[in-house]
N, C-alpha and C positions, 0 to 999 in steps of 0.2 A: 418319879416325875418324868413326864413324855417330854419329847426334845420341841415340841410344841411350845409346851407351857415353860420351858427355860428362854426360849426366844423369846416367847414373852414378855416374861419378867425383866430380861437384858433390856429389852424397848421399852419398858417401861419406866425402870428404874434409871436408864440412862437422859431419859427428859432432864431429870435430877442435875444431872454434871452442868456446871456453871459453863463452864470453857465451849468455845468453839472452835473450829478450821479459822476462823477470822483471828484470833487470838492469836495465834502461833504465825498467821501472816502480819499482825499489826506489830507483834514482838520483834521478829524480821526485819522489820521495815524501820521500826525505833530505831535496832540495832546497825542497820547500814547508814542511817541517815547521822547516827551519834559517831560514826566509822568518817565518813566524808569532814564533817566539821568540825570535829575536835582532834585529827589526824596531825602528826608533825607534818609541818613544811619541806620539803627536800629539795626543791627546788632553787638553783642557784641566780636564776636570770631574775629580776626584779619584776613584778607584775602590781603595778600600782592601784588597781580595781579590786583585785581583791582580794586585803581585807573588808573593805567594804562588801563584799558581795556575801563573804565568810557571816559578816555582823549580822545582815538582812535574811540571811539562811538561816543563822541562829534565833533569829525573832520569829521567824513563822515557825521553826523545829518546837519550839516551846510553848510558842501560842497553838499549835496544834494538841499539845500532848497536855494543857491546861482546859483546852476545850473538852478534849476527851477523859479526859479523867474524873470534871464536875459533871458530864455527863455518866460518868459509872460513878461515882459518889451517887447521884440524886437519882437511879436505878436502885440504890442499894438501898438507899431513904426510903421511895415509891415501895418495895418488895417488904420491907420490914414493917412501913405502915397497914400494908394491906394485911400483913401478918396477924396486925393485930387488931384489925376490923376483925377478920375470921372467927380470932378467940375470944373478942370480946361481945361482938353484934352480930356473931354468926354470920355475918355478909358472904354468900353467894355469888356467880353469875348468875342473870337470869338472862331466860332465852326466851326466845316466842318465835316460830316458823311458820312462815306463809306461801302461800304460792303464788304463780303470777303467770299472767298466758299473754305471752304477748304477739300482736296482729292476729290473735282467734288463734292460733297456732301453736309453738312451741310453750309447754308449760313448765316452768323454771320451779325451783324451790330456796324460798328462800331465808336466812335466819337473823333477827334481831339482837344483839346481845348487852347487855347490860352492868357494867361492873359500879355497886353504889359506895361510893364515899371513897373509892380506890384514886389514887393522883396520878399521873405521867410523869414519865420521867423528864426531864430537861431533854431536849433534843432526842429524846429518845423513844421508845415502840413499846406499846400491851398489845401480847395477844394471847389466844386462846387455842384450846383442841379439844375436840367430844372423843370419849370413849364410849363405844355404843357395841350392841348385841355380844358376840364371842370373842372379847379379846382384840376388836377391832379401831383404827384409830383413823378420825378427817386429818384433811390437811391443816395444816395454821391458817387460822383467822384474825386478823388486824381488828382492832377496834382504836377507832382512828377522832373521834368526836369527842369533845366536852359537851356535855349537859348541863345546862344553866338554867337558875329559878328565875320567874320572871322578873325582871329589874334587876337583875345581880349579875355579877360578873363573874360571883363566883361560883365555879363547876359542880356538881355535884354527883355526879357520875360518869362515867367512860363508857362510847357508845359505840357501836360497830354495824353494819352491815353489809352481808356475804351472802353469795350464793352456794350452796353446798349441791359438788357433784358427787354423788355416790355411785355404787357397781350397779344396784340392783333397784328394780320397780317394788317398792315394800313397805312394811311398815318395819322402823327400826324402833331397838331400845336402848334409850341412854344407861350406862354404866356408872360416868362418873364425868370428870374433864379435868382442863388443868390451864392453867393461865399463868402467861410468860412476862416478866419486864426485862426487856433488852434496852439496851445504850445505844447512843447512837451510830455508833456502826458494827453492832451488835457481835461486841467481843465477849461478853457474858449474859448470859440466858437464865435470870433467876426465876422457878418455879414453886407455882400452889397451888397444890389439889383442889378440885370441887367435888363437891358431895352431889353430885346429877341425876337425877331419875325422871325418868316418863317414855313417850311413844313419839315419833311422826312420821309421817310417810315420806315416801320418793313418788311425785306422780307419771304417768304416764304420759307420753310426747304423743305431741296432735300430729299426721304422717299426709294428712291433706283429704281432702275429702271427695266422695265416690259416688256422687249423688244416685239413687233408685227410687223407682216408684213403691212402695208398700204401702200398705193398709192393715190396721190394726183388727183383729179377730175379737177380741173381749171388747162386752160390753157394761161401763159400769156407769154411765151417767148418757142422756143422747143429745150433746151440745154438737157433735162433729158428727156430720153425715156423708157417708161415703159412697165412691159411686157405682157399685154392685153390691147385692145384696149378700147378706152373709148368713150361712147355715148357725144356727145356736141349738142350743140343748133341746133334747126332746123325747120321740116316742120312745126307743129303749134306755134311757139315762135318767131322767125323774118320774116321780109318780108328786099325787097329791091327796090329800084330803078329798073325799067327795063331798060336792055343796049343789045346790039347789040350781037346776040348770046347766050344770054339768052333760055332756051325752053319757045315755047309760051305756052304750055300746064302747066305752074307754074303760067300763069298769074289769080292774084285776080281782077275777074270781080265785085264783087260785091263794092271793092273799089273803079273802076273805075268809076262805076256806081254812085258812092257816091261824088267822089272827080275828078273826069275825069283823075286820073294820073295812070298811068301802073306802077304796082309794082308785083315782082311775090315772090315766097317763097324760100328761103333757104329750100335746101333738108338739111334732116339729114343726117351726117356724122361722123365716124369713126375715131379716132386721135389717134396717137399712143403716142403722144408726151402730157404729163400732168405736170408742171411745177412748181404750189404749193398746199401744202396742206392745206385745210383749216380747220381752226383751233376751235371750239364753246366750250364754258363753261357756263351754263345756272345759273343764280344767282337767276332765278325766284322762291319765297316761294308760295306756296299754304296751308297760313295760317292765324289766325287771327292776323292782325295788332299789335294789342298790346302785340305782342310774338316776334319781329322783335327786341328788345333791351334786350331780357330777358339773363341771363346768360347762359344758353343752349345754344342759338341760336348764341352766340359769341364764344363758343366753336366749335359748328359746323362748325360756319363759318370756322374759322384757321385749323381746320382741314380739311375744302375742298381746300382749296387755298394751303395746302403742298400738297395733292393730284395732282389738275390741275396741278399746278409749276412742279412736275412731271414729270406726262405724257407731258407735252409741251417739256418741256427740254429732254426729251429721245426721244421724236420726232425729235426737232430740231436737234439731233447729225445724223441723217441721211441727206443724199443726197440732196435734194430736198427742197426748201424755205417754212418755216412757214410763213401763215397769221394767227394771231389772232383778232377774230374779239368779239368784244366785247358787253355786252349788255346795259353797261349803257358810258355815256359820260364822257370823260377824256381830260384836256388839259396836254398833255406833250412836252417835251424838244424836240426840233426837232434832235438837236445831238444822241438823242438815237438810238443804233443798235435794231434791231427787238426783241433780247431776252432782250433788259431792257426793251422797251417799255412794253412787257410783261409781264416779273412781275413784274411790277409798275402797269400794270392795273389791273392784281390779285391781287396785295396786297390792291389797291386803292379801287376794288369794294365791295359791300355788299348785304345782302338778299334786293332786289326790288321786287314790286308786280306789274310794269311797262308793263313791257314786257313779255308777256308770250312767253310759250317757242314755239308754232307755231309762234309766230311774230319774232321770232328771227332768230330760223333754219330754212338754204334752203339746201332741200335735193338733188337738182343739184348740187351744189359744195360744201358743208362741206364734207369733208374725217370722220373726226374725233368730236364725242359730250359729252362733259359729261355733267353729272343731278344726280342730289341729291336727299336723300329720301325728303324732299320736294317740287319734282316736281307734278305738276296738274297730274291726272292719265289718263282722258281724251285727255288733250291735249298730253301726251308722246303718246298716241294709236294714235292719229290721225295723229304724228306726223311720226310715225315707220311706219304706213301703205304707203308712201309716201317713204320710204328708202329700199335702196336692201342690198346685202350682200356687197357690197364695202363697208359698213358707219360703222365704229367699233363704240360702243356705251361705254365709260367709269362710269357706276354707282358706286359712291361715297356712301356706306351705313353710316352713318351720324353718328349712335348709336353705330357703334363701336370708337367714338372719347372717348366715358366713357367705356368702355370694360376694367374689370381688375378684381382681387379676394377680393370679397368682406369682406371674412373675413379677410386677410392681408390688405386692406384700411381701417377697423375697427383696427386691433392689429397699425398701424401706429399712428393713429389720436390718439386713446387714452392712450399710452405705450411709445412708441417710439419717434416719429417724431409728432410736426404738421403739417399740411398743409403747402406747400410751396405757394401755389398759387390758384386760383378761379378754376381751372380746380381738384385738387383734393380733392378740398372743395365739387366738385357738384358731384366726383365719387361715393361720398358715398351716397347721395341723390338718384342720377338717377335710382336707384334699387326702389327706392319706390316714383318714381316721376308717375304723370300721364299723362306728357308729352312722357314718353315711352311706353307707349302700343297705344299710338298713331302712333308715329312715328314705334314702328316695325310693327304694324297693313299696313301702306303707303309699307312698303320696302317689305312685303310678296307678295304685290299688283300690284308692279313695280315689282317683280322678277317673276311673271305669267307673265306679259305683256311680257317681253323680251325674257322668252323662245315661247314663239308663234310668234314671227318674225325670216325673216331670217338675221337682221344684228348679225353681230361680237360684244358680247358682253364680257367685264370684269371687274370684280366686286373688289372697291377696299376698 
């Protein structure tokens, strides 16, 4: 067994242990306060107050340790009832996650939780923890509400809602969870497994918007007319059936020749009429494999997908119907409107070495592409040589997701503040990683390419 999975297990199994740091402080404090007030007297000078003060001490020492005691009695009640909702009604938490964008802008995630026919303790705490993808655990969640039937006062479930922060922009998978009743000043922690399973995502944060002019290339309905015309398919890309009226001088002889059928060519033509834009976000890395998991590379990630999320969303508030088309495969919810499918497939995707970016962009109908300093440099040239000035090009520079002052992320980490999370664990690093003169070495490399073409380029 990898020293991984013993951590593991030690964090897991230790949810289990009833006892806290608060325990061994309240036993303390018992201890000192039974030390002061039931101590011999030694004292020879007369002090007429107090006994009195002694008596008044002794009334709150005991009325404290009566309060707290029926409150870990009726924790212990709460944990043993729930015990046996489990075994006998199979009762569950149930969850339901939602998202929320608030001011058009940042989009939050948030989760519902549910515990049916479970009680509170007297003065005291339920909460909860998800165990989710590899081994992974949230913070504790308070579920802080009684649910009551209409007209009744009596509860019937314990309800809760949290917002969950997690590391990564993704779709996660529940493992399991676990649910706590604490006392009221939480000297014992009794736990109960949940049996949890399903998906939800972490969505991507709104970053502010970048307004540009575009115009969509594909045309599949002509509600929205634009104001240049647009080249569509034509003399060497379709043929047709010949019919009646046709010019015979469109007819492909060498087909007939081949298949004996008369078909002749669509001429090119002019459209005024362009109806959606399409939409590309290239997730292809042009890198070594075994950098695809590494810390960096998860940081970048989130902060391309707040980017894309973005620009999609400042698209989509215009005129004209987004497609987003995607590079890797996703099943989703068919009830989904167009912008959830959307950022559910950005939240969902990740760096692939699948697809590259010429197999993905066509530069007849994408409007709109973005690419990361991890794009192939090759394939981005071969790919612009192929694009006109309709195609705005969104480049994501990747290295500014560690962009900050080095000596204020040094005075934090060692003075002030720790690290709150894996992104400003690796600020500090990134200054002296060698993964960054790689990566700015690609983005000097991509920013020549892009000024020698003539699409619409902005750098974000």
């Amino acid at each position: 067994m990898s020293w991984k999975n013993i951590r593991w297990y030690i964090r897991y199994y230790s949810q289990f242990f009833p006892f806290t740091i608060n325990t061994l402080l309240c036993l303390l404090a018992a201890y000192v306060g039974y030390r002061i007030l039931y101590q011999p007297y030694n004292n020879a000078e007369p002090q007429p107050f107090r006994p009195f003060i002694i008596l008044m001490g002794k009334l709150a020492f005991w009325f404290v340790i009566t309060i707290i005691l029926a409150s870990i009695v009726s924790t212990l009640i709460s944990w043993i009832y729930y015990i046996y909702l489990q075994k006998k009604k199979g009762t569950q938490l149930q969850l339901a996650f939602s998202t929320k964008t608030k001011n058009g802008k940042k989009t939050k995630l948030f989760m519902d939780a549910e515990l049916h026919g479970a009680k509170r303790p007297l003065l005291g705490f339920v909460k909860g923890r998800l165990l989710y993808d590899d081994n992974e655990m949230t913070d504790k969640f308070s579920l802080l509400s009684n649910k009551h039937k209409k007209g009744s006062i009596i509860p019937i479930s314990i309800t809760g809602r949290s917002r969950l922060q997690l590391p990564d922009i993704k779709e996660y998978n529940l493992k399991g969870g676990l649910v706590f009743f604490q006392d009221m000043l939480h000297l014992f922690s009794l736990a109960a497994p949940q049996a949890l399973s399903g998906q939800f995502h972490q969505p991507p944060v709104f970053k502010g918007r970048d307004e540009k002019d575009v115009a969509p290339k594909k045309t599949e309905d002509t509600d929205v007319r634009i104001d240049e015309l647009r080249r569509i398919d034509g003399e060497y890309l379709n043929y047709k059936n010949f019919e009646a009226g046709d010019d015979v001088r469109r007819i492909v002889w060498k087909v007939y020749a081949k298949n004996r059928e008369l078909v002749v060519r669509i001429p090119e033509r002019f459209q005024p009429f362009a109806s959606h834009l399409y939409f590309y976000a290239s997730f292809h890395a042009d890198i070594k494999k075994q950098w695809l998991n590494d810390g960096y590379l998860k940081e970048m990630l989130n902060y391309y997908k707040n980017h894309i999320w973005t620009v999609y969303d400042t698209l989509a508030s215009k005129d004209f119907a987004m497609r987003y088309i995607p590079d890797q495969e996703f099943k989703l919810k068919e009830q989904l409107t167009e912008n959830q499918k959307a950022q559910r497939i950005i939240s969902n995707s990740s760096w692939q070495q699948d697809t590259s970016l010429q197999q993905y962009f066509d530069p007849k109908q994408g409007t709109v592409l973005c690419i990361s300093s991890l794009t192939d440099i090759e394939e981005l040239q071969q790919v612009l040589d192929n694009c006109n000035e309709s195609t705005i090009v969104y480049y994501v520079k990747l290295s500014r997701a560690f962009k900050h002052i080095v000596a204020w992320g040094w005075l934090k980490r060692l003075m002030l503040l720790p690290p709150k999370d894996r992104l400003n664990k690796l600020r500090t690093k990134w200054t002296f990683s060698t993964m960054r003169y790689r990566i700015r070495k690609r983005e000097k490399e991509i920013e020549v390419i892009l000024q020698k073409h003539s699409v619409a380029c902005t750098t974000l």
